[in-house]
C-alpha positions as CSV (number, residue, x, y, z in Angstrom):
1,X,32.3,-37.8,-2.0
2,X,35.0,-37.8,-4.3
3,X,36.4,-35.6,-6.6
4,X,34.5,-37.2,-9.9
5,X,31.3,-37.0,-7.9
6,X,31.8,-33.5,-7.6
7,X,32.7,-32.8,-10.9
8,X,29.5,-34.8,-11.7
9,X,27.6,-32.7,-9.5
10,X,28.6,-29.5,-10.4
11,X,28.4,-30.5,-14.1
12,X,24.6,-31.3,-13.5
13,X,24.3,-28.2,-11.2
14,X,25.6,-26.0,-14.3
15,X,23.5,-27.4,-16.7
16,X,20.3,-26.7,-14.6
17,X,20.8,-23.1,-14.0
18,X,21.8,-23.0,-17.9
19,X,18.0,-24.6,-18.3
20,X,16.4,-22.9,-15.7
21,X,17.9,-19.3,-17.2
22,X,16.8,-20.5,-21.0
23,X,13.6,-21.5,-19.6
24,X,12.9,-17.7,-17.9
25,X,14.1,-16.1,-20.9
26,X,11.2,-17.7,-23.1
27,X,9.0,-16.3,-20.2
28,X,10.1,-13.0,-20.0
29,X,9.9,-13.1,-24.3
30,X,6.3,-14.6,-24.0
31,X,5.3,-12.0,-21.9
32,X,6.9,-9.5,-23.7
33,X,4.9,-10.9,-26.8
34,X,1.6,-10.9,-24.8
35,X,2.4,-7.1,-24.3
36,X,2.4,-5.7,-27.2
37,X,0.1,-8.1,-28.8
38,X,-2.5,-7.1,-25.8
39,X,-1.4,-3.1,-27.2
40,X,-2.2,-3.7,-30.7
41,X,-5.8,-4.9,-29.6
42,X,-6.5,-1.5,-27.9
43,X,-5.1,0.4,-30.9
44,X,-7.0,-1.3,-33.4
45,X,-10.0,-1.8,-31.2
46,X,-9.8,2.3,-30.2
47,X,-9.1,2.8,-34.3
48,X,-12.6,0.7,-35.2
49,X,-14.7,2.6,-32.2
50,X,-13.7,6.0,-33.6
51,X,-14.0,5.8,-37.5
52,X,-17.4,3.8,-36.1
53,X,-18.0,7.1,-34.3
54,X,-17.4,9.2,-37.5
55,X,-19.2,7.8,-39.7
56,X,-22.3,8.2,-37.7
57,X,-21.9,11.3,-37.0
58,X,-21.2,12.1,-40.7
């Protein structure tokens, strides 16, 4: 292997942990989303069950 080979290779080698870390950070940011969108459900679904709750029992 020469020495522009290597370079070639490690050039490509960089670039694909540089994708592969981009790629994991949309994951983790997804997930992240998911969370809290997951956590506003319960809220408002927890909210609707109890003002449900009061007015019948107004």
């Amino acid at each position: 292997m020469s020495p522009a080979d290597f370079d070639r290779c490690e050039t490509d080698w960089y670039r694909m942990l540089d994708e592969r870390n981009r790629m994991f950070d949309r994951y983790l940011l997804g997930m992240r989303c998911a969370r809290y969108a997951v956590s506003g459900m319960w809220i408002i679904a927890f909210a609707i069950v109890g003002l449900t709750l009061v007015e019948v029992s107004s």
